[in-house]
ZAMIZA-882395 format. One record per residue: x, y, z of N, C-alpha, C in turn. Coordinates in steps of 0.001 Angstrom, whole numbers, padded with zeros to 6 digits. Layout:
N
     n_X     n_Y     n_Z    ca_X    ca_Y    ca_Z     c_X     c_Y     c_Z
       X       Y       Z       X       Y       Z       X       Y       Z
...
END
This chain:
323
     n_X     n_Y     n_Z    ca_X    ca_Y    ca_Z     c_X     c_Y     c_Z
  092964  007765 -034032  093346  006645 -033180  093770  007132 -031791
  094667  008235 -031550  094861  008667 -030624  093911  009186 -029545
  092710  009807 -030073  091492  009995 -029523  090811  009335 -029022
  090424  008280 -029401  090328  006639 -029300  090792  006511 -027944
  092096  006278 -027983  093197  005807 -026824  092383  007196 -025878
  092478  007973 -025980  092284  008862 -024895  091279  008524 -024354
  090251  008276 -025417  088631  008562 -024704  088953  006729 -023511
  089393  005884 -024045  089438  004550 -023813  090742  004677 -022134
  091117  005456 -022163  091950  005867 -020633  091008  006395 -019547
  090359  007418 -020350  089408  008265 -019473  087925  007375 -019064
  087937  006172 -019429  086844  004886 -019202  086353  005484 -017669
  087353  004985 -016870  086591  005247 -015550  086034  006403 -015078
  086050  007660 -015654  085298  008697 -015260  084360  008826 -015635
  084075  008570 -017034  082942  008255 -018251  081777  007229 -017660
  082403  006127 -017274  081360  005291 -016231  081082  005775 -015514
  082062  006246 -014354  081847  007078 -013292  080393  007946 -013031
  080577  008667 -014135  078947  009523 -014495  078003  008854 -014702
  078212  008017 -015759  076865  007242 -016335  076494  006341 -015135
  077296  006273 -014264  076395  005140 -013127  075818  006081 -012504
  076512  007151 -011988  075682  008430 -011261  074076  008896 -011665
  074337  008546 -013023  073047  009828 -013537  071988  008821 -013932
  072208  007359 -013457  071581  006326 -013563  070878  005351 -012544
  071455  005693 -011277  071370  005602 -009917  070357  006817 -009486
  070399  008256 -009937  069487  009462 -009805  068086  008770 -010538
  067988  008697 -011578  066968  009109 -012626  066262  007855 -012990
  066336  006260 -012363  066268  004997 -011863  065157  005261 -010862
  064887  005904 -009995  063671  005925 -009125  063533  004881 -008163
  064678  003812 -008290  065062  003129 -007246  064658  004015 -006208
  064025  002994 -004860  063861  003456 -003690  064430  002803 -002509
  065357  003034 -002271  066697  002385 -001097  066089  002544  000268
  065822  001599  000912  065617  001886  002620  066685  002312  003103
  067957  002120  003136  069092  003171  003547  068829  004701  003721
  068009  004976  002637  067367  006570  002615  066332  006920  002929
  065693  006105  003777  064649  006107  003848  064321  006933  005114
  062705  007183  005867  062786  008343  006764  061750  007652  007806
  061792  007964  008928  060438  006935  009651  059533  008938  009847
  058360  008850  009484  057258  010312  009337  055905  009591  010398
  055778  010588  011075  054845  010265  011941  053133  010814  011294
  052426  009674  011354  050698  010200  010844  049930  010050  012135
  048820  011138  012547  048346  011141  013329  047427  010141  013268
  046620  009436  012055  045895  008527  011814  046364  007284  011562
  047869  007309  011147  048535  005934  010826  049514  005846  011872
  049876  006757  012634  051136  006248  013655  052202  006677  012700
  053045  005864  013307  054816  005628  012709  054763  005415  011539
  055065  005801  010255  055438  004636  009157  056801  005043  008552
  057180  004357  008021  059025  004314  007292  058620  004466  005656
  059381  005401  005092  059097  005246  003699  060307  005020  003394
  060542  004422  002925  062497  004232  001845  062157  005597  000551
  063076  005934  000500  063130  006705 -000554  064754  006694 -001889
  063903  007604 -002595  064846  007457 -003796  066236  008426 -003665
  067209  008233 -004242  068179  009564 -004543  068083  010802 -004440
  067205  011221 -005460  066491  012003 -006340  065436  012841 -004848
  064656  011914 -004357  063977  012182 -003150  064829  012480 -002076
  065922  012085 -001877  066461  012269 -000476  067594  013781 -000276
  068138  013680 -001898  069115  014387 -002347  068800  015931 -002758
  067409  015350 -003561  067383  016470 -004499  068469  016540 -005468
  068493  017988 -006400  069784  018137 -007177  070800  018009 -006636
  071217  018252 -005626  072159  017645 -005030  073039  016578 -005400
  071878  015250 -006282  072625  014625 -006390  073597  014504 -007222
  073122  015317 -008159  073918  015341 -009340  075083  016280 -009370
  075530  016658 -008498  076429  017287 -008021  077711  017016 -008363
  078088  015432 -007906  079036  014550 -008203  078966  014195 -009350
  078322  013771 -010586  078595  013897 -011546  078963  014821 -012660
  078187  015786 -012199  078249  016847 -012966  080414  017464 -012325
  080234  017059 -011687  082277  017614 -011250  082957  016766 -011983
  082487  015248 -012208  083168  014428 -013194  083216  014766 -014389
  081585  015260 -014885  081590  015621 -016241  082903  016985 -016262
  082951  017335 -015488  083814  019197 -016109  085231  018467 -015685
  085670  017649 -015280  086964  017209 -014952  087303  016495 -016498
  086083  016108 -017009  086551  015176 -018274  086528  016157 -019459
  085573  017292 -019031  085732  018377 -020218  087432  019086 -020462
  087764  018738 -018872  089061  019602 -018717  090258  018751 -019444
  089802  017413 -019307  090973  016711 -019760  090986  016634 -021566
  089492  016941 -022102  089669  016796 -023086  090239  018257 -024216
  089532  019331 -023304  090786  020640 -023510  092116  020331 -023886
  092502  019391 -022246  094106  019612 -022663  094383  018436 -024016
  093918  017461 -023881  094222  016264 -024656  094306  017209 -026326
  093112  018167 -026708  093466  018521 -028265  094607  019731 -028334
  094975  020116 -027167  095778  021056 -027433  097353  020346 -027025
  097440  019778 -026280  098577  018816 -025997  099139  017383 -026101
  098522  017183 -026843  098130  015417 -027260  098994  014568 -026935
  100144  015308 -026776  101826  014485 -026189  101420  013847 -025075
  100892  014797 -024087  100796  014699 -022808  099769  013283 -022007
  098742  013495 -022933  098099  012564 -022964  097851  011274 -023304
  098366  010929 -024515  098209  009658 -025580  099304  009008 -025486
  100643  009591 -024713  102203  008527 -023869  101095  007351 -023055
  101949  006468 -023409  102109  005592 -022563  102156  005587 -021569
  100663  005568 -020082  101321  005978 -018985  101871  004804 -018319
  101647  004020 -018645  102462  002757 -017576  103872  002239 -017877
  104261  003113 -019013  105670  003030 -019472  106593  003972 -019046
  105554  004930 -018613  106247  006077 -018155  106551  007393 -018835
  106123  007385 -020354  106345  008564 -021188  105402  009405 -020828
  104271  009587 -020437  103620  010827 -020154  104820  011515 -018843
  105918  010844 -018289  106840  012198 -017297  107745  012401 -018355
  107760  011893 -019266  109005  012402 -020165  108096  013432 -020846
  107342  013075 -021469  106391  014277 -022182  106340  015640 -021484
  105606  015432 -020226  105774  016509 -019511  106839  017409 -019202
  107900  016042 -019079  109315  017233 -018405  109773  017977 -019543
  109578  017704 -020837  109545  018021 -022402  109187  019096 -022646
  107961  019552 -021889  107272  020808 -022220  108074  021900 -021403
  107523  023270 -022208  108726  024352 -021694  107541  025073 -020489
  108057  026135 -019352  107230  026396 -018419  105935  026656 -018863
  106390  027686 -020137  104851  028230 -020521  103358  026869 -020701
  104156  026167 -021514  103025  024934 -022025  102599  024381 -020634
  102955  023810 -019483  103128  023675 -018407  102157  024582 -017668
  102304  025871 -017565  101866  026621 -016835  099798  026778 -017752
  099721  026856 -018602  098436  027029 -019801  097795  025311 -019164
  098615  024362 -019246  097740  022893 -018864  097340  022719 -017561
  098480  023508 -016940  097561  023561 -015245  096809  024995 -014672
  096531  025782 -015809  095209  026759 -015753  094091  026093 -016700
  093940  025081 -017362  093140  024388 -017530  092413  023241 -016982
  093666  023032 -016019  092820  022052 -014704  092399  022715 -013062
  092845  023756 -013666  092459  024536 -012099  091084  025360 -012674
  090291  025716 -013538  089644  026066 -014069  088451  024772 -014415
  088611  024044 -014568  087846  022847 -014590  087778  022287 -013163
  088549  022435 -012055  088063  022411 -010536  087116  023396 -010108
  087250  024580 -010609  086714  025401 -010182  085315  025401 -010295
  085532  025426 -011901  083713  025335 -012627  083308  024071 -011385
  083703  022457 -011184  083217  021598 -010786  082452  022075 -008965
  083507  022759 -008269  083440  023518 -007008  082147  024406 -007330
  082123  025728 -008216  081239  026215 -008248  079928  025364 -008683
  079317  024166 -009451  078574  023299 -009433  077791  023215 -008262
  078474  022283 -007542  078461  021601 -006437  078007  022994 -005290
  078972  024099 -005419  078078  024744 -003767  077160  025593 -004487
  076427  025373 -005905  075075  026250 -006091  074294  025322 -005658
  074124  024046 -005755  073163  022659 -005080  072988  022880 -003619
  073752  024327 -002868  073282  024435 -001722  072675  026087 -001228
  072845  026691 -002169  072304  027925 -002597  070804  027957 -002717
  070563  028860 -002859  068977  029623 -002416  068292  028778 -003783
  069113  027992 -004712  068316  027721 -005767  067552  028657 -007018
  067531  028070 -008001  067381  029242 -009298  066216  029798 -008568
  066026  031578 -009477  065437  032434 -009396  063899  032217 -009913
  062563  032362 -009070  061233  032105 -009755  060321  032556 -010424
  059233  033036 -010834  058429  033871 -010934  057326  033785 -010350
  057835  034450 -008679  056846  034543 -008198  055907  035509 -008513
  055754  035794 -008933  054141  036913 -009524  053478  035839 -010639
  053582  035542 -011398  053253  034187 -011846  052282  033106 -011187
  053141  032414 -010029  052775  032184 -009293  051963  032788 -007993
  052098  033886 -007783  050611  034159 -007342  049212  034359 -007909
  049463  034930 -008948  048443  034850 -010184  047509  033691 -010501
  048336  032263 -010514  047886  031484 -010556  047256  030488 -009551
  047918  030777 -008404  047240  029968 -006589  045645  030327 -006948
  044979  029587 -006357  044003  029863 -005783  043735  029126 -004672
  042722  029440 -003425  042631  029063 -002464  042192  027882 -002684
  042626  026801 -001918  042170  025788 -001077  040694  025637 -000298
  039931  025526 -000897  038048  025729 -000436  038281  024697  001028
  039673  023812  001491  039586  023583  002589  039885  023917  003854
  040487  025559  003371  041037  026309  004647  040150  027384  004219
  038992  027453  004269  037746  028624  004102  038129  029495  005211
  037240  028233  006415  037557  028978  007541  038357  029222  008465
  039704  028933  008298  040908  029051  008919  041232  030536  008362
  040337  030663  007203  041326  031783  006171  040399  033275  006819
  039298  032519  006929  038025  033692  007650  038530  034302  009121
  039068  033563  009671  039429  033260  010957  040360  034766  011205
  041845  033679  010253  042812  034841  010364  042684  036163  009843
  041944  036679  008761  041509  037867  008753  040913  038616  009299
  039709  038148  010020  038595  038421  011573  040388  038816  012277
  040984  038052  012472  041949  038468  014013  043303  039374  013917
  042997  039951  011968  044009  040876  011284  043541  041976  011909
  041680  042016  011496  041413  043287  011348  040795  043786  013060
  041102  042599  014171  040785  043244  015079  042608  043646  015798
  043434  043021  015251  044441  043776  015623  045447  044455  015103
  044945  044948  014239  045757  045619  012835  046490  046782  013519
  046025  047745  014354  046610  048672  014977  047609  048204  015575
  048161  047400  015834  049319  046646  016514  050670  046309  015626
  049707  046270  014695  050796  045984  013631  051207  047463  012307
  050314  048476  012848  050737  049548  012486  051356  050256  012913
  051352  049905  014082  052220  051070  014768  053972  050774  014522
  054041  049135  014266  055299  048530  013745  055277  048681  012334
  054346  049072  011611  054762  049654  010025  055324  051310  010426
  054966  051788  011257  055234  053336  010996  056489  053084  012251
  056981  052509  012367  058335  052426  012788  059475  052869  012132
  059470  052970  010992  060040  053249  010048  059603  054029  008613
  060470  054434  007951  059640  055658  006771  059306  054781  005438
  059711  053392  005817  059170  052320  004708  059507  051013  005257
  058621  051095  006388  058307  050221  007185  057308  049208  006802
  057478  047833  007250  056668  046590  006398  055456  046942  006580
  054270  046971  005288  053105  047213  005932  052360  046018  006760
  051150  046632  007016  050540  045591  008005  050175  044380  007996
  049655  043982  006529  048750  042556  006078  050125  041953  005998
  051683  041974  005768  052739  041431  005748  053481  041282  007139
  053549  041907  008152  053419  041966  009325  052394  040706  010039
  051523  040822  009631  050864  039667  010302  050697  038517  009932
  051411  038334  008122  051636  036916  007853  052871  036641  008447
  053724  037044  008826  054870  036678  008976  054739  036148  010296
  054559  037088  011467  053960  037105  012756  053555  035470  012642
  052237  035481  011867  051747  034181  011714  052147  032779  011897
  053470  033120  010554  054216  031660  010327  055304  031153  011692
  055422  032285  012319  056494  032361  013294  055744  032164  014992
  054799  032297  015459  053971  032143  016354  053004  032537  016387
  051782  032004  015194  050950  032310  015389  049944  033142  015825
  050495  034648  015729  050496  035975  016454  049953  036160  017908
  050494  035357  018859  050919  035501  019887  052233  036527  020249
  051156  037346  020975  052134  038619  021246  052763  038786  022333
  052740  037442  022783  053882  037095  023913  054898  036132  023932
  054852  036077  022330  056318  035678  021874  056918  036307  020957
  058267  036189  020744  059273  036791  019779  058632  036345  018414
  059228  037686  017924  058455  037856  016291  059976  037232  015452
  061047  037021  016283  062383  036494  015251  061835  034962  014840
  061469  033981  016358  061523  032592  015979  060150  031964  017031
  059729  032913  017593  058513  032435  018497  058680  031934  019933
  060006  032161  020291  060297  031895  022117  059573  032891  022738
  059250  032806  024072  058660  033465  025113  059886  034734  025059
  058826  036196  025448  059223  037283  025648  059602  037855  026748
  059729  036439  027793  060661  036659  029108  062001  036210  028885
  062567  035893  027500  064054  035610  028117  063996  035807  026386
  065520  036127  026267  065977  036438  024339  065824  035195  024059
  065834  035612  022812  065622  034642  022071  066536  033416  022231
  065221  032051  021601  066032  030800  021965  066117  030160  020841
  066118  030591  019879  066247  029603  018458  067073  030803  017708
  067638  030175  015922  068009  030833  015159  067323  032238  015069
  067597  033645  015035  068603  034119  015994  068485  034126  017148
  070084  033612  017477  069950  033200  019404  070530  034799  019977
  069573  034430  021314  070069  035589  021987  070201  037210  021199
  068882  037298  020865  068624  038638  020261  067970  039332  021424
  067824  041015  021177  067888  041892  022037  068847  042098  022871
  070296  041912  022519  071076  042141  023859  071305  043517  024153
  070993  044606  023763  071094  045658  024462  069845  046014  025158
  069042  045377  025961  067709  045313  026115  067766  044244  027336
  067405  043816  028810  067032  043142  029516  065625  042812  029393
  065212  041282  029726  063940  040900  029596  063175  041355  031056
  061764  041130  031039  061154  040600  029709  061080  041685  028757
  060411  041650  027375  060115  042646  026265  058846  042725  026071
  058837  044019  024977  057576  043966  024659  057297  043289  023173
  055977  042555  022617  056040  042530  021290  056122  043699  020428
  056318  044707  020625  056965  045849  019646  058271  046042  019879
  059165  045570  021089  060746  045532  020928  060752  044630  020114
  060601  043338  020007  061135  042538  019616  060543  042275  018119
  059342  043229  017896  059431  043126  016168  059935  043991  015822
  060392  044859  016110  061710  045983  015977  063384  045686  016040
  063580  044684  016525  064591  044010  016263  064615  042938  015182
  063412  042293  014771  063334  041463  014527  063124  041582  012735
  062745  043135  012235  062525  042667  011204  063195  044429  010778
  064024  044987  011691  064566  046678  011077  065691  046458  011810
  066007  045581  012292  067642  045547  012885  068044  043952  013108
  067797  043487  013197  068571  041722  013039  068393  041596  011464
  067042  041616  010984  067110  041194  009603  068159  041897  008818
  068989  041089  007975  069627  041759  006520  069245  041458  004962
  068817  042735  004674  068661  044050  004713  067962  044305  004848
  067687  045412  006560  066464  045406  006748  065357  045479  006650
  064332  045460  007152  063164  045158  005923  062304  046461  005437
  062855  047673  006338  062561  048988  005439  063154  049377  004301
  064207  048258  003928  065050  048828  002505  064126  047467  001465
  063148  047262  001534  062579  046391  000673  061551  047075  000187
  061197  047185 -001489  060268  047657 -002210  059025  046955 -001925
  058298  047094 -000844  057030  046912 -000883  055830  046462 -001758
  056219  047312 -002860  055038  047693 -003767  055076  046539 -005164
  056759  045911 -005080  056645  044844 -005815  056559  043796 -005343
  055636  043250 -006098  054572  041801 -005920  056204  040760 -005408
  056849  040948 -006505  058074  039546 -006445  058590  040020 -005557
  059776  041249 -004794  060254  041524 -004022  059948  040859 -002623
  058399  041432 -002538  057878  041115 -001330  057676  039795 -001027
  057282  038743 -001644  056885  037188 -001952  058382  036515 -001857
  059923  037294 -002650  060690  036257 -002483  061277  036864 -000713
  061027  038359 -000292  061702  038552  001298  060645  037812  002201
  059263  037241  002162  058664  036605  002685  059409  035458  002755
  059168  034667  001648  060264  033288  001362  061542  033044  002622
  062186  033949  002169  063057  033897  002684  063646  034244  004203
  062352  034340  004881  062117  033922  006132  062457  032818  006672
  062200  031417  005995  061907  030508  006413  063562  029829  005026
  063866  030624  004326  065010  029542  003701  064391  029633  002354
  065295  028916  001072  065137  029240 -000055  065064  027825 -000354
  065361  026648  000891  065621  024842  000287  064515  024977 -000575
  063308  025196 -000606  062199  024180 -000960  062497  024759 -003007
  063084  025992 -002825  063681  026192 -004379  064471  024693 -005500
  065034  024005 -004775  066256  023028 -004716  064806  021724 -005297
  063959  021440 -004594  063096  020556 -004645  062305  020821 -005666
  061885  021960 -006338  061242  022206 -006987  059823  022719 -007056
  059252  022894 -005709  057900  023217 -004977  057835  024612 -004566
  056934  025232 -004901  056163  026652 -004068  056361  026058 -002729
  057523  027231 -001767  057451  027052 -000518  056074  027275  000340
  056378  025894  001384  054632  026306  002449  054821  027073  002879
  055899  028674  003386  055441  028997  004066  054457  030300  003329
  054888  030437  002172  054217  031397  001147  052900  030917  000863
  052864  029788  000367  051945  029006 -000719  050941  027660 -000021
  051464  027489  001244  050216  026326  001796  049360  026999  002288
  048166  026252  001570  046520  026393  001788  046118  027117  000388
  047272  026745 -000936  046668  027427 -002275  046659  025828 -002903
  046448  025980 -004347  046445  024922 -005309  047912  024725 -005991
  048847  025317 -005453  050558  025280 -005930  051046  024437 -004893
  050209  024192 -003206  051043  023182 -002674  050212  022792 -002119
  051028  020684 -002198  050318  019870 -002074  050786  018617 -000604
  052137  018776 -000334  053263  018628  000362  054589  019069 -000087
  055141  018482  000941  056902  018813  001212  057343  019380  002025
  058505  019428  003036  058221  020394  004261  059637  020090  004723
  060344  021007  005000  061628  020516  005988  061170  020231  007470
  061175  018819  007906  060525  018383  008964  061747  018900  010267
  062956  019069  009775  064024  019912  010992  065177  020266  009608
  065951  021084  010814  066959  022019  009711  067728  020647  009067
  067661  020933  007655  068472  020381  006993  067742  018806  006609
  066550  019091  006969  065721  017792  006478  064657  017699  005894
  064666  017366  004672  063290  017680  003675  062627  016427  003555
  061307  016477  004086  060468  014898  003502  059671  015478  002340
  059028  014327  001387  058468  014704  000447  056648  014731  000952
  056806  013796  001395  055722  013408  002281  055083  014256  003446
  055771  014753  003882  055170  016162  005034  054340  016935  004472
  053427  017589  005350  053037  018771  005069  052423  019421  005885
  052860  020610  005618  052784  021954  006333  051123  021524  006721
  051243  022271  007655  049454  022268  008263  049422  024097  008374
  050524  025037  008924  050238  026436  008474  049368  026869  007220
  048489  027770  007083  048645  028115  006156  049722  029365  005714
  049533  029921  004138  051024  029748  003711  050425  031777  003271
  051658  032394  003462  051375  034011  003803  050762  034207  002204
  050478  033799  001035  050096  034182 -000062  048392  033412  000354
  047988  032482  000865  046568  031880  001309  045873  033442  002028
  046736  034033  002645  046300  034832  004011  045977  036052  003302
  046885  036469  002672  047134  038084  001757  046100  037586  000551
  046231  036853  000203  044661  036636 -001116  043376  036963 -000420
  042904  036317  001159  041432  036359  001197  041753  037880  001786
  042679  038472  002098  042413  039517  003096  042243  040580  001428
  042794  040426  000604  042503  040898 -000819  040918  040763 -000802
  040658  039501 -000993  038958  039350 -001049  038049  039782 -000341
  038202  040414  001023  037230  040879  001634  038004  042542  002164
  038876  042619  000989  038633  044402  000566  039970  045207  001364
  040628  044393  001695  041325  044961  002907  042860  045345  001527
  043460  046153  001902  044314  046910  000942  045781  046823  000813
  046004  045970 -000397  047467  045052  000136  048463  046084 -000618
  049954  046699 -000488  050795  047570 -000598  050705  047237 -002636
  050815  045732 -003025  051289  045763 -004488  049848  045232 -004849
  048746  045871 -004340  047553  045905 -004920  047602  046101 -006795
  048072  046766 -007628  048490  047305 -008621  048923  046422 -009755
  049753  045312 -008774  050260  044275 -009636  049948  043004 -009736
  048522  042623 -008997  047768  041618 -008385  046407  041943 -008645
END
């Protein structure tokens, strides 16, 4: 009976969740959340979107802190039952309490500071790099897109006429990025234009103007594109990118990734900047920092599209071995 009474106190948190995880998983689509996405063939259009769509896991964030707040209470409730099952509008749960000796006292509020915690730690992994993948897996399984043939022909033709450019920035170092990775990256970042920064793609007359700002400062402009991929990927990057195992397939695929951010982990999609122009992506795209449409899509192609055909027409990728 007492259990009863408890669970029947704790009502509003219990709802609390169940409206949460019902409002997520409902597919309701709210114009409040909704996004206005520009089509070059349709113009303007507004999509309303769902929770679930706007949030991601995220949303469940807030429930899931309710759920561990109610786990916490039900800890204390079987081990302290006094505390709980008083009368609170009579006022015996402060008599109960003042009842208990420090120790009992001190054990019920390391059980609610421990149930904040778990709820805290919840909540800031929903903004974390997102669970761990298998990317080798997933490269295994991409295959090209027969609609970026010749985009894919293209960029390899303009690897292998400037590959020396990008070797001389592999032997920069004694495990220095090799080249076919060098020029996807290059790629996603300005289109290997070598008269922009290899950090974020600003002009190589003034430091950098995007995330990282104002790089090269021991250096007056203008630069060269070998200063600034020398800063850009053996001294700004952490850890730099000569302390990265090359030769493994996943290593290399998740420090690619993570060029561009780990969100699209959170959503559940092979990031574009790896994976557009394969059969793993179809959309999704952070259209600006901190904004994911479902509906976007990358028009880059994606550094695993680039490193496959340059595979196919023989050219010699570092984790050849494991691919």
């Amino acid at each position: 009976m007492k259990t009863l009474h408890f669970i029947f106190r704790q009502r509003a948190l219990i709802i609390f969740a169940l409206i949460v995880n019902w409002a997520v998983m409902s597919g309701i689509k709210y114009r409040w959340l909704g996004e206005w996405e520009f089509d070059e063939m349709k113009g303007s259009t507004f999509h309303p979107r769902t929770i679930a769509e706007r949030f991601g896991t995220s949303a469940y964030a807030i429930e899931f802190t309710a759920l561990i707040f109610l786990l916490a209470a039900f800890l204390i409730h079987f081990r302290y039952r006094n505390t709980i099952d008083a009368d609170a509008a009579g006022g015996r749960d402060v008599t109960d309490w003042n009842s208990l000796s420090p120790t009992e006292r001190s054990r019920i509020r390391a059980f609610v500071f421990i149930g904040v915690f778990i709820g805290l730690c919840i909540l800031c992994s929903n903004f974390a790099r997102g669970a761990d993948v298998d990317e080798v897996a997933r490269w295994k399984n991409a295959t090209l897109n027969p609609r970026y043939s010749l985009a894919l022909d293209l960029a390899v033709d303009r690897f292998k006429r400037t590959e020396p450019r990008y070797q001389k920035i592999e032997a920069m170092r004694k495990n220095g990025v090799p080249a076919p990775i060098l020029f996807c990256l290059h790629y996603r970042e300005s289109d290997n234009d070598f008269s922009r920064h290899a950090h974020e793609g600003s002009s190589l007359l003034h430091r950098t103007r995007d995330e990282p700002k104002g790089r090269l400062p021991y250096a007056e402009p203008p630069y060269t594109f070998e200063q600034s991929a020398e800063d850009a990927y053996y001294i700004c990057e952490h850890p730099p990118l000569d302390r990265i195992d090359w030769r493994s397939l996943q290593s290399a695929l998740d420090k690619m990734e993570s060029f561009n951010g780990f969100g699209y982990r959170r959503y559940g999609i092979a990031s574009p900047y790896n994976f557009s122009g394969t059969s793993l992506y179809r959309s999704g795209k952070f259209v600006r920092d901190g904004y994911f449409s479902r509906t976007a899509v990358d028009a880059q192609l994606g550094c695993v599209a680039i490193l496959k055909r340059m595979q196919a027409r023989g050219i010699r990728l570092p984790f050849a071995s494991e691919s």
